[in-house]
Structure formats: structure tokens, C-alpha cells
C-alpha positions as CSV (number, residue, x, y, z in Angstrom):
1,X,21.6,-64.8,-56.0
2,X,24.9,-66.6,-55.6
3,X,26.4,-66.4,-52.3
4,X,29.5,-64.6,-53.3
5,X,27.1,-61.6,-54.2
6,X,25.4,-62.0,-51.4
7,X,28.0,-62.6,-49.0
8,X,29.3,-59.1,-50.5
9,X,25.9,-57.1,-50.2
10,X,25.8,-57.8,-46.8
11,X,29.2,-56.9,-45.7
12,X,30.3,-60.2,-44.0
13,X,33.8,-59.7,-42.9
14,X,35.9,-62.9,-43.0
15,X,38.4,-64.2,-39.9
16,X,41.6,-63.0,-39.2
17,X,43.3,-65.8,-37.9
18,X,45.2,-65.1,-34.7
19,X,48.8,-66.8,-35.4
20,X,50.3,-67.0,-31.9
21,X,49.7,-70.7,-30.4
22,X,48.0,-70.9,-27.2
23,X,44.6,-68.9,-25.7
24,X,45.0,-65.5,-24.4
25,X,42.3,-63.8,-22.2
26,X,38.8,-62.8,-23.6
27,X,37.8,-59.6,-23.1
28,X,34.4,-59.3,-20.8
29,X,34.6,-62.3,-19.3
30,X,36.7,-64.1,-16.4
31,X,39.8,-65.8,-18.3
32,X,38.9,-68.9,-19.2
33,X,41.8,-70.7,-20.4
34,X,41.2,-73.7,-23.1
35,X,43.6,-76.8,-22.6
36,X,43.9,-78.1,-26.1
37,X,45.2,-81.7,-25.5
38,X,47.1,-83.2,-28.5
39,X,46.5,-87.2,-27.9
40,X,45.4,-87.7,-31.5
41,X,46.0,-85.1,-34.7
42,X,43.8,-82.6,-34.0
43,X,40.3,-81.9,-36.1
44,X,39.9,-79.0,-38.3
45,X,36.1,-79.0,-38.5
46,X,34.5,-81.8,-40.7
47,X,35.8,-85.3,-42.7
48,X,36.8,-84.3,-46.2
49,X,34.6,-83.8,-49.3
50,X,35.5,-87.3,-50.2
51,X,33.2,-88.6,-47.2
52,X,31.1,-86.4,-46.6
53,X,28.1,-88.9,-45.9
54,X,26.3,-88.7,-43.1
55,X,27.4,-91.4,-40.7
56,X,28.0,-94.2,-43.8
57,X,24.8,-93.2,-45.1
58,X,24.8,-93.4,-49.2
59,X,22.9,-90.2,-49.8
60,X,21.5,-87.3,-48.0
61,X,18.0,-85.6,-48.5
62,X,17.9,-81.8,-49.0
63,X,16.3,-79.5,-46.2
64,X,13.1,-78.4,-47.5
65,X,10.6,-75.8,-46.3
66,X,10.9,-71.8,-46.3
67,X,13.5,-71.0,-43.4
68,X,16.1,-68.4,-43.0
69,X,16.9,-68.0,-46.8
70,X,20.1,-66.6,-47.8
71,X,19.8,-68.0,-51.8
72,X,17.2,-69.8,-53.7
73,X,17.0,-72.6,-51.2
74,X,16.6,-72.4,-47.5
75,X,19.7,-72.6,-44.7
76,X,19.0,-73.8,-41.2
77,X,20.4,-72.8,-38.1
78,X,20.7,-76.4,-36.5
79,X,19.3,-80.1,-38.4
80,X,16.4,-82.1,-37.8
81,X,15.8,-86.1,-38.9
82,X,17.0,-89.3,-38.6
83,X,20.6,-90.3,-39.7
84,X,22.2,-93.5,-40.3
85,X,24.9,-95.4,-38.5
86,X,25.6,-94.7,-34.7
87,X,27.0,-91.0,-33.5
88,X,28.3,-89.5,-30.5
89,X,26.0,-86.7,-31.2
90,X,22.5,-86.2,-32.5
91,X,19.8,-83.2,-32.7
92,X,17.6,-83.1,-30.0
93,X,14.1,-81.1,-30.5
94,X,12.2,-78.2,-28.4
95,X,11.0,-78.6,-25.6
96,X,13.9,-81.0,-24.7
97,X,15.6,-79.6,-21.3
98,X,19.1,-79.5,-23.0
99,X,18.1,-76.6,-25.6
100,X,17.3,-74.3,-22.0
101,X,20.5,-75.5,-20.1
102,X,23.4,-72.7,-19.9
103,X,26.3,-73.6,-21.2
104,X,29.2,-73.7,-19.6
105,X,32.7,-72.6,-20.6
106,X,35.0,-75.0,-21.9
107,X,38.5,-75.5,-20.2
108,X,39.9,-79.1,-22.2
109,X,39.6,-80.2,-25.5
110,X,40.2,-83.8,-26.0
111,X,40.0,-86.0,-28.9
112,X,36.4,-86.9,-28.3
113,X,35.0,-83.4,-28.2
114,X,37.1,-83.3,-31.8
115,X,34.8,-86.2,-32.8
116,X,32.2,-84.5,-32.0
117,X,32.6,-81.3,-33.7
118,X,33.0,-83.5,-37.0
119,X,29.6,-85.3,-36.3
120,X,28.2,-81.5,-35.5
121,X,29.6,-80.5,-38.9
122,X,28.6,-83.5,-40.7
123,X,24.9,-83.3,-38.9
124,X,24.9,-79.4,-40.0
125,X,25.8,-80.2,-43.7
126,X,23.4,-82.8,-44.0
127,X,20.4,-80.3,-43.8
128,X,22.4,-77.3,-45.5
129,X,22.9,-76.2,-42.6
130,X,24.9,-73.2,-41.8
131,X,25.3,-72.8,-37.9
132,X,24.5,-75.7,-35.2
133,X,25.4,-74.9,-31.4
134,X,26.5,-77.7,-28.8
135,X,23.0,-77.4,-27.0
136,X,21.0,-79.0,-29.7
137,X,23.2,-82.0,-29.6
138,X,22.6,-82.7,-25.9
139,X,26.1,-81.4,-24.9
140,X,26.1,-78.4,-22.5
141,X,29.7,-77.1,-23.7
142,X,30.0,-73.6,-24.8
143,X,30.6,-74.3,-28.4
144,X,29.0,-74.6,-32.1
145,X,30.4,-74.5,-35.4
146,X,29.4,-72.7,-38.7
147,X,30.0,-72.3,-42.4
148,X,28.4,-69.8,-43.9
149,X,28.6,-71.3,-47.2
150,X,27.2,-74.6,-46.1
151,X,29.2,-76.6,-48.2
152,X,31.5,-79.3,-47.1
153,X,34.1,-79.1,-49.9
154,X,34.7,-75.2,-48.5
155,X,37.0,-76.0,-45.6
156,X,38.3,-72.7,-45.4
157,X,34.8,-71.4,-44.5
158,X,34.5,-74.1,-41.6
159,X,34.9,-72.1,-37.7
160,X,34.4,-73.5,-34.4
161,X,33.8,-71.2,-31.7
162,X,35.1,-72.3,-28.3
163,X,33.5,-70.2,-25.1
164,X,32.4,-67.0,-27.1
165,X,31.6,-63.8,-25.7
166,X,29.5,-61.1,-28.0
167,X,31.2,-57.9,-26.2
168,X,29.5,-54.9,-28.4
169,X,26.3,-54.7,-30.4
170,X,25.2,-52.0,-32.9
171,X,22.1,-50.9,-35.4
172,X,19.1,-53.3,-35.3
173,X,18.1,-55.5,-38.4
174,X,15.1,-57.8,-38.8
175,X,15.1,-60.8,-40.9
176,X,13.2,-64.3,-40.8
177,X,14.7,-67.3,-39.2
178,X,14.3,-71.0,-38.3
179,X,15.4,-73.5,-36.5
180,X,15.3,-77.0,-36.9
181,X,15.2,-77.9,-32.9
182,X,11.8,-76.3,-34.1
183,X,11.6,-77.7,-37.8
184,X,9.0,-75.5,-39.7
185,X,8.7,-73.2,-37.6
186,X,9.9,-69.5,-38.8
187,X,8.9,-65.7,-37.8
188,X,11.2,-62.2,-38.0
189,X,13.7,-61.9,-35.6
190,X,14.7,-58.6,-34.4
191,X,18.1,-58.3,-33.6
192,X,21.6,-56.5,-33.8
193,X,22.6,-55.5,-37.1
194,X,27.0,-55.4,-35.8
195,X,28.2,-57.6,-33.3
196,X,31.8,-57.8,-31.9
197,X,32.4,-61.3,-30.3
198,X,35.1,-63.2,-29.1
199,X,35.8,-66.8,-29.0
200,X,38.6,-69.6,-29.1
201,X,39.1,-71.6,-32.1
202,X,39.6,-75.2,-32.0
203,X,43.1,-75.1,-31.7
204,X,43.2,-72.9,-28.7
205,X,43.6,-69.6,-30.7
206,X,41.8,-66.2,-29.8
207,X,39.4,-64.9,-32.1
208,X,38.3,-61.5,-31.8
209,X,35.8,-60.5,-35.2
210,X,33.6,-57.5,-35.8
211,X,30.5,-59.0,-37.7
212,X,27.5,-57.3,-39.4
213,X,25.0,-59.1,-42.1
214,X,24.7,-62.8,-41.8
215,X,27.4,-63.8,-40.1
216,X,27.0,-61.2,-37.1
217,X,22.6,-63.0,-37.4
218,X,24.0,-66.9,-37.2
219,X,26.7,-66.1,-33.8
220,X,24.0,-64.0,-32.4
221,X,21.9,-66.8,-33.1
222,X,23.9,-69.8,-31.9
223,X,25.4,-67.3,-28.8
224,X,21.4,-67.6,-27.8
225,X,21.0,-71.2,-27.6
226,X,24.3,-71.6,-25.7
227,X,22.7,-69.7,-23.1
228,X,19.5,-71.1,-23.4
229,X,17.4,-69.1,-25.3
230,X,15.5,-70.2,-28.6
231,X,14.6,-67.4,-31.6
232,X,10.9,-67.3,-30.6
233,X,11.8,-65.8,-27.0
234,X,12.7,-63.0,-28.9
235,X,9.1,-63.0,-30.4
236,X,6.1,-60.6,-29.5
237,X,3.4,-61.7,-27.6
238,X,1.4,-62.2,-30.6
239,X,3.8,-63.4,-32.8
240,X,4.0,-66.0,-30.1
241,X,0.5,-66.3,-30.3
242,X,0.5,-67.3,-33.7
243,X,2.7,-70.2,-33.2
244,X,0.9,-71.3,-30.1
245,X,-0.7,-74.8,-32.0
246,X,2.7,-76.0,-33.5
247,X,4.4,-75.1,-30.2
248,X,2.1,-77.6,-28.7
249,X,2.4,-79.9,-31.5
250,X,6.2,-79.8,-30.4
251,X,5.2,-80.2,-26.7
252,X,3.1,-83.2,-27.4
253,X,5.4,-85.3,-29.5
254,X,8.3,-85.0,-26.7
255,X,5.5,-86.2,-23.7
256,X,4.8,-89.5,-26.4
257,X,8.4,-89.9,-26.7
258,X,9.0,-89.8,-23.0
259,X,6.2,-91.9,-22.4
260,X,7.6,-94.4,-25.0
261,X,11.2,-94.5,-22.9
262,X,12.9,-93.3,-25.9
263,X,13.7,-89.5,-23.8
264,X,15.5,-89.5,-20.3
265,X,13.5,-87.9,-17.3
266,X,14.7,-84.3,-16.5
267,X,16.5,-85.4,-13.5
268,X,18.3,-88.2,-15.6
269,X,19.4,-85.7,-18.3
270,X,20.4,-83.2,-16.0
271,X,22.3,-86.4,-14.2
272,X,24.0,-86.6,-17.6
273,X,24.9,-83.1,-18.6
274,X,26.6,-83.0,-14.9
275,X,28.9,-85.5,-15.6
276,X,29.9,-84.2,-19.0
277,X,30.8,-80.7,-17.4
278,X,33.0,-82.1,-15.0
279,X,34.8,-83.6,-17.9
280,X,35.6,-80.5,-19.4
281,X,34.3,-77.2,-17.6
């Protein structure tokens, strides 16, 4: 199934674009204003098609596995793997602190965080991706991008959601998903079928969207891990159960890391995420 048909079976609405410059107050939440700061042309989401590499890299390996399909081949909420060249950002893996910190809102957007949204896209594309949140890139902004379509060349599907706020919820719909800060790892989540959220674009715009299907699964999705909650909280006890022996798998890899020096302490990173709120929040 193409995703035009399937786009259209499940009633995914698409954005209407507020036109009046400058952030207005979100509904259900305290106003949070967003100072957009226009130092250098601003970023619309990620480099074009023409360099769409990942970080210089001269090719890019397809995700594999059995994930959250929404074709014939799986889509990933979030990357995992190695990529070339140096970054500002890079995918960090459960059980690292940053995936349980809460985000907090954003108030400036400055040229760097635009850099960083283009690595976010350009990490999200690598794996097919079709939503990565700010959490599992070791930034504790409240932000994270998607494209439903997962395809770089489709700029017009590219959003970037600044501070969002899910304000209504309707129905309940179940449907498997993954999560590549848990590569491999999949179960049926149970959650809202409608959602109404809203957010800030990029640009300092409000955004105020009533969502159903896929898109209203991938913001309620990344809305979780920007305040600190990963898809298999939403698990029963024993679904939970079931993944108890990869879980530790997870667990056991981060200890080596940290005991090879190649992952911070928790009061280092916590140090860090500090000082990167105080930059922006």
C-alpha cells in the first residue's frame, strides 16, 4: 500500500499554516512565548534532496526489522547506529537519563538549535524515520520534528513542533510501535485514536491541528518522550514481562559503556542538560 492510500484510509488531516508572524498564546498551558532570533536565514527542516547524506557519509543503510509499519517496509519513531562525520546531535539509547528528563519549554531559537533540527531531520531520514523528539538526541528542549512521508525530497511534509501541548483526546486505537532508543524492540500500544495539539512552528508560528490515524499515533508518541515517558510504560505488566530479557540486554550495554568512559555519569549529564536550558528555557 502506497502512502497516499494509506495516508487517506486513515484520515490524516494535513497543517493549516497559521500566516500571522509571531507566537500567540497556546491554549492549556501558561503562555510561553518563543523568541525566534534571525542571526542567520532561518532553517526550514532538513538540507535539500541534493545532500541529503548523512553527515558527508556516501550512502545510508535502510532500517530493517518489523517496527511500526505504515507500508511494505518499516518506519521508526526515533534512529539508532553509527553515522559519519561529527554532529551536534546524536541518538542516545534507553536507559540513558536524557530519554526520562522532562522537557522544558522553549523561549529562543537561535541558529544553533536550527542546526540542530537539520541533524534531527537528517538523523530521522537516515533510518526512514518518520518522527524523532529532542530527548533522544540528549537535548532536553521541548521539540521534535516529523514527516510522515519519511522522505527527504518531500519538504512540504517536514514540521517541527516547538513547545506542544495535546489539549483534547478522543476514541482509543491500538497499533504496534517501535522505537529505535529501543532498536528491535516492538509491542501494541494502546492509545488515543483523535488528538488536538498545539505547538509553535519553527518560525514562531502557532499551530493548532486536530489529528486522528497516524499522525495523531507519531505526536502522541513523541509528546511522550518529551515528557519522559517511553511506549513500553504504556505496556501491561505482562507485556512488560515479555520484554524483560532485552530490556536488560539494553541495561547491560549502557553499564559497559559507562564503564568504558564513553557515557557521562548521571550527575555530569544532568550538569549538561542544566546548562543547555538556561540557554534557551
Amino acid at each position: 500500500m502506497n502512502f497516499k492510500k494509506l495516508r487517506s484510509l486513515l484520515g490524516v488531516h494535513g497543517f493549516p499554516w497559521d500566516e500571522q508572524k509571531g507566537p500567540r498564546r497556546i491554549l492549556g498551558v501558561h503562555p510561553t512565548r518563543v523568541n525566534v532570533t534571525h542571526d542567520s536565514k532561518p532553517s526550514s527542516g532538513a538540507k535539500s534532496a541534493t545532500n541529503s547524506h548523512v553527515f558527508g557519509c556516501d550512502s545510508r543503510e535502510p532500517a530493517t526489522g518489523h517496527g511500526f509499519l505504515v507500508s511494505d517496509r518499516p518506519v521508526y519513531f526515533g534512529i539508532s547506529g553509527q553515522v559519519c562525520g561529527r554532529s551536534l546531535v546524536e541518538i542516545i539509547r534507553y536507559p540513558h537519563p536524557t530519554l526520562r528528563h522532562v522537557s522544558k519549554p522553549l523561549k529562543r531559537v537561535d541558529t544553533e538549535l536550527r542546526k540542530m533540527v537539520d541533524e534531527m531531520f537528517e538523523l530521522m531520514y537516515a533510518a526512514r524515520g518518520i518522527g524523532l523528539a529532542a530527548n533522544q538526541v540528549d537535548l532536553p528542549y521541548r521539540l521534535f520534528v516529523l514527516n510522515l512521508q519519511s522522505d527527504p525530497e518531500l519538504k512540504e511534509e517536514e514540521r517541527v513542533f516547538i513547545n506542544p501541548v495535546i489539549t483534547h483526546r478522543k476514541g482509543t486505537a491500538q497499533r504496534e510501535e517501535g522505537c529505535l532508543s529501543l532498536p528491535e524492540l516492538y509491542a501494541e500500544v494502546t492509545r488515543p485514536e483523535k488528538i488536538k495539539v498545539n505547538a509553535f512552528d519553527l518560525s514562531g508560528n502557532e499551530l493548532s491541528l486536530e489529528l486522528d490515524g497516524l499522525f495523531a499515533r507519531a505526536v502522541q508518541h513523541e509528546v511522550d518522550h518529551l515528557e519522559g515517558v517511553l511506549f513500553i510504560d504504556r505496556l501491561s505488566e505482562t507485556s512488560v514481562a515479555d520484554i524483560k530479557e532485552p530490556l536488560e540486554e539494553f541495561e547491560l550495554d549502557f553499564k559497559s559503556r559507562r564503564d568504558l568512559g564513553e557515557i557521562a555519569d548521571d550527575e555530569a549529564i544532568a550538569a549538561r542538560l542544566v546548562d543547555l536550558e538556561r540557554m534557551r528555557t
